[in-house]
MITORMI-229039 format. One record per residue (C-alpha): residue number from 1; chain; x, y negated, z. Coordinates in steps of 0.1 Angstrom, whole numbers. Layout:
N
(r NUM; A; (X; Y; Z))
...
% end
This chain:
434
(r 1; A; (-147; -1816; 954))
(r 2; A; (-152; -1808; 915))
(r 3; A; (-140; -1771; 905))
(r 4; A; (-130; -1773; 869))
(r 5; A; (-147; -1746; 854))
(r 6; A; (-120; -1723; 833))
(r 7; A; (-141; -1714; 807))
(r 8; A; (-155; -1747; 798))
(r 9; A; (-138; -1750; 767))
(r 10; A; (-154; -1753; 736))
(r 11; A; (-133; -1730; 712))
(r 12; A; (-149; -1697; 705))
(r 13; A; (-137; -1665; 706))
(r 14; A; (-136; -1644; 674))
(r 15; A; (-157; -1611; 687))
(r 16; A; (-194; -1613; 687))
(r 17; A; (-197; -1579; 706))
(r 18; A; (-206; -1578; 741))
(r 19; A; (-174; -1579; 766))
(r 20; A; (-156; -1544; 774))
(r 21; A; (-145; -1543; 811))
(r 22; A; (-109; -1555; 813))
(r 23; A; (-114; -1553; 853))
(r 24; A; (-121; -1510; 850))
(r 25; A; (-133; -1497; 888))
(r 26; A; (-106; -1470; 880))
(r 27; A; (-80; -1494; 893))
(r 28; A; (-96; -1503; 929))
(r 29; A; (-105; -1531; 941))
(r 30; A; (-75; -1551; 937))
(r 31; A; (-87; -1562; 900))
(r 32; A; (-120; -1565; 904))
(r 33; A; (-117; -1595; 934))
(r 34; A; (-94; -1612; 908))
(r 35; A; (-119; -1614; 882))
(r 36; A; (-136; -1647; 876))
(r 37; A; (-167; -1636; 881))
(r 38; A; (-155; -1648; 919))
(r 39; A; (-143; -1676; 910))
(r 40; A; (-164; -1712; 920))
(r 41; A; (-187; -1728; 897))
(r 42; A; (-199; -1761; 902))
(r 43; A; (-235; -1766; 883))
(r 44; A; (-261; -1793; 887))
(r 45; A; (-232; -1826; 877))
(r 46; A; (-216; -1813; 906))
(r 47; A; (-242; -1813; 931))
(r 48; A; (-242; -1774; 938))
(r 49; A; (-209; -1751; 939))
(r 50; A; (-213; -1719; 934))
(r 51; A; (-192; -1693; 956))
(r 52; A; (-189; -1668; 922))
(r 53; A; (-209; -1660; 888))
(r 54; A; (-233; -1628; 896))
(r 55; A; (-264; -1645; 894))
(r 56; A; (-301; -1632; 904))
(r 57; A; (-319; -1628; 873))
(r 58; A; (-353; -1642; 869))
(r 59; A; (-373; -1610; 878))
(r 60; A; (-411; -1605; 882))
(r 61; A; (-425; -1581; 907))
(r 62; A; (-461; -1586; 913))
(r 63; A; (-459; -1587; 945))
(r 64; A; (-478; -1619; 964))
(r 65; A; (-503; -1617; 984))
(r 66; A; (-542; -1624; 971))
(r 67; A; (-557; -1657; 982))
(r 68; A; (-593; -1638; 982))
(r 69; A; (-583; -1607; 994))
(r 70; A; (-620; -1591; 990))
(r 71; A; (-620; -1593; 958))
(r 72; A; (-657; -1586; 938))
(r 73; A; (-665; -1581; 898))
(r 74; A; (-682; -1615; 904))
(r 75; A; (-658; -1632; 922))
(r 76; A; (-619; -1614; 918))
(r 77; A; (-587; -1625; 933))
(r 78; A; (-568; -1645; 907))
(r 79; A; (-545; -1667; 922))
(r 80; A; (-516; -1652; 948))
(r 81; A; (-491; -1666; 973))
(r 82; A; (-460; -1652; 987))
(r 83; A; (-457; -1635; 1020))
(r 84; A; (-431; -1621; 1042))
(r 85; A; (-423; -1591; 1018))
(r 86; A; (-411; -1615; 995))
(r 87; A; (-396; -1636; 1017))
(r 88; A; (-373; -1606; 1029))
(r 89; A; (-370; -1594; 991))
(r 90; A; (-352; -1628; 982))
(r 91; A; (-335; -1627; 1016))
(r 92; A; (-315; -1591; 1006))
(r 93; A; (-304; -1615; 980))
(r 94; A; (-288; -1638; 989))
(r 95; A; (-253; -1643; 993))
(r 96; A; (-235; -1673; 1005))
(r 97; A; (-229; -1695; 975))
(r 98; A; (-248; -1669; 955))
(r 99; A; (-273; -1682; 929))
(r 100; A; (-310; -1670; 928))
(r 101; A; (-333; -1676; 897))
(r 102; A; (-373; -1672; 910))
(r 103; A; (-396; -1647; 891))
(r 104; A; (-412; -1665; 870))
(r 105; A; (-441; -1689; 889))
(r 106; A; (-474; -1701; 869))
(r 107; A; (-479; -1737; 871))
(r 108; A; (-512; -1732; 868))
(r 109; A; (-547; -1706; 874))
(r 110; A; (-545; -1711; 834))
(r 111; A; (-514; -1701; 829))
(r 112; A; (-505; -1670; 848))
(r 113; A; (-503; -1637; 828))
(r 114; A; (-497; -1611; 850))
(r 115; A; (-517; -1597; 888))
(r 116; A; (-502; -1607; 919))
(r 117; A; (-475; -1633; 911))
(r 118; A; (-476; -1661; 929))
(r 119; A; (-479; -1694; 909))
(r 120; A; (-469; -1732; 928))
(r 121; A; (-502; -1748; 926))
(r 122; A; (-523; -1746; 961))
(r 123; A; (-509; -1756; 993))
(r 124; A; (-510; -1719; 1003))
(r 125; A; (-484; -1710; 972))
(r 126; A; (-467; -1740; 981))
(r 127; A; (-461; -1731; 1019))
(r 128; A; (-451; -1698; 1007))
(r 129; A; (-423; -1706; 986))
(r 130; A; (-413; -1729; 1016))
(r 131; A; (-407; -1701; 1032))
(r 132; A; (-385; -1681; 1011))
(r 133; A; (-365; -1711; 1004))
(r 134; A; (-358; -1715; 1037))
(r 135; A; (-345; -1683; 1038))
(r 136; A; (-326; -1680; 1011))
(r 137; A; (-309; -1715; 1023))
(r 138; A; (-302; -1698; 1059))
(r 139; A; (-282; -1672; 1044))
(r 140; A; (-260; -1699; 1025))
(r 141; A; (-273; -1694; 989))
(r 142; A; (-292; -1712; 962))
(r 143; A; (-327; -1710; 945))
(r 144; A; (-339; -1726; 915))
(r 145; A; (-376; -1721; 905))
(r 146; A; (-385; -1706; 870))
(r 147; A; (-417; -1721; 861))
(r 148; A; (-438; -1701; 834))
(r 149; A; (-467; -1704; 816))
(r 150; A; (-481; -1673; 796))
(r 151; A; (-498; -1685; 772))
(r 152; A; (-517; -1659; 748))
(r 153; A; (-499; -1635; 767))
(r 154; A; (-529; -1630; 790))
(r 155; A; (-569; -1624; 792))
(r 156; A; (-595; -1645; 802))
(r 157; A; (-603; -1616; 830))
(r 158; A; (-570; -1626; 847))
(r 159; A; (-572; -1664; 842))
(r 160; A; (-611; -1667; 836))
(r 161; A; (-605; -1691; 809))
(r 162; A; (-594; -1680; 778))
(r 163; A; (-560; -1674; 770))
(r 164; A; (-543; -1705; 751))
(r 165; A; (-515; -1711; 725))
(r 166; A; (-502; -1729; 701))
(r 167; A; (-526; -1720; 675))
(r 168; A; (-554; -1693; 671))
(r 169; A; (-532; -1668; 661))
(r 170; A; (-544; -1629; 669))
(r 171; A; (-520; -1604; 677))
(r 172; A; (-511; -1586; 646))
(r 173; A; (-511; -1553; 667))
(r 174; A; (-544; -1537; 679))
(r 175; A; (-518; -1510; 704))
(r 176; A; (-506; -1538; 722))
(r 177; A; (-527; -1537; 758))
(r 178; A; (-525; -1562; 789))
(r 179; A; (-500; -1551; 817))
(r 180; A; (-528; -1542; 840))
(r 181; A; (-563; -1528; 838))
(r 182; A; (-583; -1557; 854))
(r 183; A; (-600; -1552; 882))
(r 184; A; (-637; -1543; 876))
(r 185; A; (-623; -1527; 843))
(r 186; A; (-617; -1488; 835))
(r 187; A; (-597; -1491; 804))
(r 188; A; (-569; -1508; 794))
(r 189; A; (-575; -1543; 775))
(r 190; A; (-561; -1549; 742))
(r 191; A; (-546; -1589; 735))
(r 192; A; (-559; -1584; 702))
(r 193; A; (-597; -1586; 715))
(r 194; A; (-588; -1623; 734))
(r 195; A; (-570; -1649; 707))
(r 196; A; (-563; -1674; 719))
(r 197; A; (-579; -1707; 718))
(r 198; A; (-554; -1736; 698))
(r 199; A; (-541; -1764; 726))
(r 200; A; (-552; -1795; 713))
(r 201; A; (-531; -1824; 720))
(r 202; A; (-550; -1835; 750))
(r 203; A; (-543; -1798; 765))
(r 204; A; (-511; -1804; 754))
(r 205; A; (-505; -1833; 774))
(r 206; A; (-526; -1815; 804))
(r 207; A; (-502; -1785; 803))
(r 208; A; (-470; -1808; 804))
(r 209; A; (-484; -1826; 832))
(r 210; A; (-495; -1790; 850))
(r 211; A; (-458; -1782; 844))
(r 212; A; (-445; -1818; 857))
(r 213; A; (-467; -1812; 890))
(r 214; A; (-457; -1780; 894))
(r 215; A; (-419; -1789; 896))
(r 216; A; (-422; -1818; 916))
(r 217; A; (-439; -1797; 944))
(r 218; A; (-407; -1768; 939))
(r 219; A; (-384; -1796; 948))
(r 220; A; (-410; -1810; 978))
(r 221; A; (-405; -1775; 992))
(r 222; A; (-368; -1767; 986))
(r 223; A; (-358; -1757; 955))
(r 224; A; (-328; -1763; 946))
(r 225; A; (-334; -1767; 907))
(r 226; A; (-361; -1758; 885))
(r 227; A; (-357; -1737; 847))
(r 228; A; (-383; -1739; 826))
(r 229; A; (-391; -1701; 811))
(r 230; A; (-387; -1712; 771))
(r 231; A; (-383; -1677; 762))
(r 232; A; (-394; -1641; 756))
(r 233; A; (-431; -1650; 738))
(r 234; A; (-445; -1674; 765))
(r 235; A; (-459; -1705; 760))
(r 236; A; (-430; -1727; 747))
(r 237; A; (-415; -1698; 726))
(r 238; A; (-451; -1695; 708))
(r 239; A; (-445; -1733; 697))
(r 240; A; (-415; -1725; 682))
(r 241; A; (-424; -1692; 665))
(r 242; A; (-438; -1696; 629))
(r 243; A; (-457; -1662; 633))
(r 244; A; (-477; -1680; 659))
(r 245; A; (-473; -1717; 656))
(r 246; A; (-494; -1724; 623))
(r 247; A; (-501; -1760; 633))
(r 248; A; (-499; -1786; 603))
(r 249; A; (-500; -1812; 628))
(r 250; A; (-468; -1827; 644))
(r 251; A; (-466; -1798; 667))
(r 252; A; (-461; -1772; 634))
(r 253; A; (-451; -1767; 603))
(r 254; A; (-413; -1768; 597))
(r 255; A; (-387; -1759; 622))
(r 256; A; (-384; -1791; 636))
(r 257; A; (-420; -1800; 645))
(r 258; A; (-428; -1766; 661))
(r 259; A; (-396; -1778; 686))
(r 260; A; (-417; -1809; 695))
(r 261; A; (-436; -1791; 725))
(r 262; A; (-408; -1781; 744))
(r 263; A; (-389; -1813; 738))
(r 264; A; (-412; -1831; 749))
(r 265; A; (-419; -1809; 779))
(r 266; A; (-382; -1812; 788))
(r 267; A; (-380; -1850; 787))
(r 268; A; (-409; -1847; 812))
(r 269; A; (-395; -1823; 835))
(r 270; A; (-359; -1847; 835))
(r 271; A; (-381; -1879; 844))
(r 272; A; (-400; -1859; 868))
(r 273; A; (-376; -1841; 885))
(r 274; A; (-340; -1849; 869))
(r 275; A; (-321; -1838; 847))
(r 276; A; (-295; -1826; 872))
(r 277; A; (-320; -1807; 890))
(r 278; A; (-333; -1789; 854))
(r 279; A; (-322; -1761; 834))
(r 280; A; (-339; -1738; 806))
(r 281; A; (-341; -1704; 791))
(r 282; A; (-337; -1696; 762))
(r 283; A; (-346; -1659; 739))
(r 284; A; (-335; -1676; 700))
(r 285; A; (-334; -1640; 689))
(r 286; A; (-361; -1621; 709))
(r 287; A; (-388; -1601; 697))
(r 288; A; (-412; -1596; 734))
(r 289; A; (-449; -1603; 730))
(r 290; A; (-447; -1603; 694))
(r 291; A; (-421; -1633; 683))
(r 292; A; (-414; -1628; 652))
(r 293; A; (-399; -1658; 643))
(r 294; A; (-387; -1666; 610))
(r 295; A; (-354; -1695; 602))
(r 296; A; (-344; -1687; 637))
(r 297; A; (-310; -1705; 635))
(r 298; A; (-328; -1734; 620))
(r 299; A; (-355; -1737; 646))
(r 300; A; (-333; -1728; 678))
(r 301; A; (-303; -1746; 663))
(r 302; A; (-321; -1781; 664))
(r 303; A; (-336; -1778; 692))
(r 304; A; (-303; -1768; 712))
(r 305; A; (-289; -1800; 695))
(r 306; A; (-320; -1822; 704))
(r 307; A; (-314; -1808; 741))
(r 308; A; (-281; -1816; 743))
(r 309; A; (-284; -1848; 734))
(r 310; A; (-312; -1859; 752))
(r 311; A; (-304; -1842; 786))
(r 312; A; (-264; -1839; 786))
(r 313; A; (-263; -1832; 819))
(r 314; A; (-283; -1802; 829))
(r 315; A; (-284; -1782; 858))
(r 316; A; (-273; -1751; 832))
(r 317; A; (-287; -1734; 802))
(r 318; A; (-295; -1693; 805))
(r 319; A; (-292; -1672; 773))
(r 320; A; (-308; -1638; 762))
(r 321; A; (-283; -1617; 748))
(r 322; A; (-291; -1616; 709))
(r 323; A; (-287; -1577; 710))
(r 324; A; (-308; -1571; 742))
(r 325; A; (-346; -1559; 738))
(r 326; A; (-373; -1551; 766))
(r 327; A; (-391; -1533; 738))
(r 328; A; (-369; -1520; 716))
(r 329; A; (-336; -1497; 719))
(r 330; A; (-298; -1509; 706))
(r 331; A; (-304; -1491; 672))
(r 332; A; (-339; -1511; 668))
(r 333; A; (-330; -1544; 673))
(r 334; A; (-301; -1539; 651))
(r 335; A; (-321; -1531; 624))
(r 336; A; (-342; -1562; 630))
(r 337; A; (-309; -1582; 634))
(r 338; A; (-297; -1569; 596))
(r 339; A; (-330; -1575; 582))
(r 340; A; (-324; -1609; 591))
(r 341; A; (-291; -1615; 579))
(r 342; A; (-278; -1616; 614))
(r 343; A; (-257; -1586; 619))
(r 344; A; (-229; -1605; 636))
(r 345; A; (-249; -1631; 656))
(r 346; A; (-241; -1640; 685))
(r 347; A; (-243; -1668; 714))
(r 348; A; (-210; -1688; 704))
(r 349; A; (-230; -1714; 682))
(r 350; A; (-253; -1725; 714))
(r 351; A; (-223; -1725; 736))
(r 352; A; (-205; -1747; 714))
(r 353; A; (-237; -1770; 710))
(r 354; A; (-238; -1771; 752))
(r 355; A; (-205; -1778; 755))
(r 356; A; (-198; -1790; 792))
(r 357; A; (-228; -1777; 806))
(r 358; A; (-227; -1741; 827))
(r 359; A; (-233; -1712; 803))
(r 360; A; (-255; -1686; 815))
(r 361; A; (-260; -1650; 795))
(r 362; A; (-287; -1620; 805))
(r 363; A; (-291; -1586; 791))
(r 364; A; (-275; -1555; 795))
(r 365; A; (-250; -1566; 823))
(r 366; A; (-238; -1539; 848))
(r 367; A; (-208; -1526; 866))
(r 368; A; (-185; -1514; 838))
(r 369; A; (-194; -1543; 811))
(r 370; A; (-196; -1574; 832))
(r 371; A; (-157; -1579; 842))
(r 372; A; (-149; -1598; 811))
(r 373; A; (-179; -1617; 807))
(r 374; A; (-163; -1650; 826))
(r 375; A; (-130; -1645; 812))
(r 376; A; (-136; -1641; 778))
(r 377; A; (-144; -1677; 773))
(r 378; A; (-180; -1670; 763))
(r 379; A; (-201; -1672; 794))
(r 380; A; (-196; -1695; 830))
(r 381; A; (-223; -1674; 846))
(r 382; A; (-240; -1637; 841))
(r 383; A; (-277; -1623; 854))
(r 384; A; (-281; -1590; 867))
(r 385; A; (-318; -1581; 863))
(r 386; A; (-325; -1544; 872))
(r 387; A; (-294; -1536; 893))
(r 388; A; (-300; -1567; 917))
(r 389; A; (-335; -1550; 919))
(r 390; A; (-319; -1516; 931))
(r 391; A; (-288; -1537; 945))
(r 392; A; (-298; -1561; 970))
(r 393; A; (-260; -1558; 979))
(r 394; A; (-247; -1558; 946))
(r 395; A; (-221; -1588; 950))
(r 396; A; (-208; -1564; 978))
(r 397; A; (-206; -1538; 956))
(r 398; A; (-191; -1555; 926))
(r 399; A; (-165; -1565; 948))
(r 400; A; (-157; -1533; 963))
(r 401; A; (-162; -1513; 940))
(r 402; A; (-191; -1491; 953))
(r 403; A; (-212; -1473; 928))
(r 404; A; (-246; -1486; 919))
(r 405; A; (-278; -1478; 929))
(r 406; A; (-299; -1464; 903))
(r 407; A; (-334; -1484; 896))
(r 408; A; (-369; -1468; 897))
(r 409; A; (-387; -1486; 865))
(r 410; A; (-419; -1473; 878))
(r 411; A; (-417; -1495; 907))
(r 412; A; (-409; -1526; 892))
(r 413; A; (-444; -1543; 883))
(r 414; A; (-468; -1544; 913))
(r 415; A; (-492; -1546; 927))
(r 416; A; (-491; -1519; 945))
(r 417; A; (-509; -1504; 977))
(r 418; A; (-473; -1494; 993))
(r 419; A; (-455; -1525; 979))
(r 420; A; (-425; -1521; 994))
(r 421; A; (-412; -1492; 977))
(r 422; A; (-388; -1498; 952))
(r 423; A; (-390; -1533; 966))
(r 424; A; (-373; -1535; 1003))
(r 425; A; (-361; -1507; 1006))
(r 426; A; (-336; -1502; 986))
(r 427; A; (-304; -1498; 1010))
(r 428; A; (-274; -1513; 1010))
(r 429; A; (-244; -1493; 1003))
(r 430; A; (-225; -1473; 1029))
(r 431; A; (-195; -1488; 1042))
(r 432; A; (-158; -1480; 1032))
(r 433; A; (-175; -1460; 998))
(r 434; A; (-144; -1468; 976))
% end
């Protein structure tokens, strides 16, 4: 049976800000299970329904285990698979109905930007995510896969190729250094000492098909869906950044050609795998790994419109919050938001563009903010990041009202020796806390 979803409409509401709680904790419980955010959701053209709208963000924790566990200065580890830590991470998870985004997976050696995430191409990556599929399904919930590709935002001693992009473009910051020291190293790498190498068109057409095979093997093994990762500086948002896309061929050059890439990656994925079974993600105002786009509304505005119309019926489109920043605080990204012209930006443009299809938002959600998210009109679905990570009951909690967990941001990015500290073992919340 189809659940109409109640805020599905297309009129927007007149406040840009993020949503004040409506639903306070003050009040018990009794509010909070009336929110919508437990309210059904039917995504994917109906084939999934959703049991309520706190959704797993897409979160990377470096935690697979190495293929080539000795690993050598001449030959390293550079390609990981999961194990049964992460099968039990994804397990805590889950909640019947509940919706799980992946971390983000490489589709490729050449892709991958980070140690010890696992990508989906070997058979040993592949029987890996089998697994925590299964689990996740076991438990009653959902998983879609978030495939990823890095781009320049790696070095060739992670990949050992060199990093790729959409054009040559150095990173305009010499302070900017890799996540990890690689192994072999003793000092931190700067990006700025790797440019990338341009894609060619061939490459281009290899990396589409890397992505294709990629998805086609996350629905061979379970997933439920798969989001391509079109934001925060990775491959597909360096297309459409003009600080990095200085192409003059039909992949560059005005707002509409630097869109072509992740069109045309999209129309791929759909044949592949479906549209039903695809969604995307999506920073337009984001400023991680150095996007520093200029005619944002331009660029981000056609290609939402070339989306929609191409693939009307996606799985779901996720959103970062225009005011939400990895890097920066509130106060910075304002001031990059005025510069801009774009004090009052906010999503309701995109939503009215997607119109019909599930509206996802991240950034900054949490336990006092979230409980008008749904019912303001704005949103049909919100991701919790860091408190799932801390949380792994947090749909318990949000229901009950039981205080959140604090996070330990030291212990989000792996590897580690003791990997499952701030990982597993975060416990659940003691019963009858209200």
């Amino acid at each position: 049976m189809q659940v109409t979803n109640p805020s599905s409409s297309s009129k927007s509401p007149t406040s840009l800000a993020y949503p004040t709680a409506i639903y306070s904790m003050e009040n018990g419980t009794e509010d909070s299970t009336k929110s919508l955010l437990f309210q059904p959701l039917v995504i994917g053209s109906g084939r999934l329904k959703l049991e309520h709208r706190i959704i797993h963000a897409p979160l990377t924790r470096n935690r697979g285990v190495p293929l080539n566990p000795i690993s050598t200065t001449d030959n390293p580890n550079r390609i990981w698979y999961p194990g049964d830590l992460m099968v039990e991470y994804y397990k805590q998870r889950t909640t019947k109905g509940g919706l799980l985004i992946s971390e983000g997976i490489p589709p490729s050696l050449e892709s991958n930007g980070m140690p010890g995430v696992p990508g989906l191409f070997t058979k040993e990556q592949a029987n890996g995510w089998r697994k925590v599929v299964h689990a996740v399904h076991e438990k009653g919930g959902y998983i879609y896969c978030q495939l990823w590709h890095a781009g320049r935002a790696t070095i060739p001693q992670m990949t050992g190729s060199p990093p790729v992009s959409a054009s040559a473009s150095v990173w305009d910051s010499t302070e900017e250094f890799y996540s990890h020291i690689p192994f072999g190293e003793t000092h931190p790498i700067r990006y700025a000492e790797h440019p990338p190498l341009e894609l060619s068109v061939t490459h281009i057409k290899k990396t589409i098909n890397d992505y294709c095979e990629a998805a086609k093997l996350a629905m061979d093994v379970g997933f439920d869906g798969v989001e391509l990762h079109a934001g925060n500086g990775y491959l597909p948002e360096q297309f459409l950044s003009s600080n990095i896309n200085k192409r003059t061929d039909e992949y560059g050059g005005s707002p509409e050609k630097r869109c072509r890439f992740v069109l045309e990656l999209m129309d791929q994925l759909g044949k592949t795998i479906g549209d039903d079974n695809l969604a995307i993600r999506l920073s337009p105002f984001g400023l991680f790994n150095q996007a520093r786009s200029e005619q944002r509304v331009e660029t981000w505005g056609y290609l939402c419109r070339m989306l929609k119309d191409a693939h009307p019926t996606l799985s779901y489109v996720s959103f970062i919050e225009p005011r939400y920043e990895q890097i920066f605080s509130d106060e910075e990204k304002h001031k990059f938001l005025l510069n801009w012209g774009l004090a009052d930006v906010g999503l309701d443009e995109y939503r009215r563009i997607f119109d019909g299809i599930p509206f996802f938002s991240a950034g900054g959600w949490n336990d006092t903010n979230c409980w008008n998210g749904i019912a303001s009109g704005k949103y049909d679905g919100l991701l919790f990041g860091r408190y799932f990570i801390s949380n792994p009951d947090l749909v318990a909690r949000l229901q009950t009202g039981c205080p959140l967990a604090e996070y330990d941001r030291s212990r989000f990015y792996g590897p580690f020796e003791d990997n499952i500290i701030g990982y597993t073992d975060y416990p659940p919340a003691e019963q009858n806390c209200v």
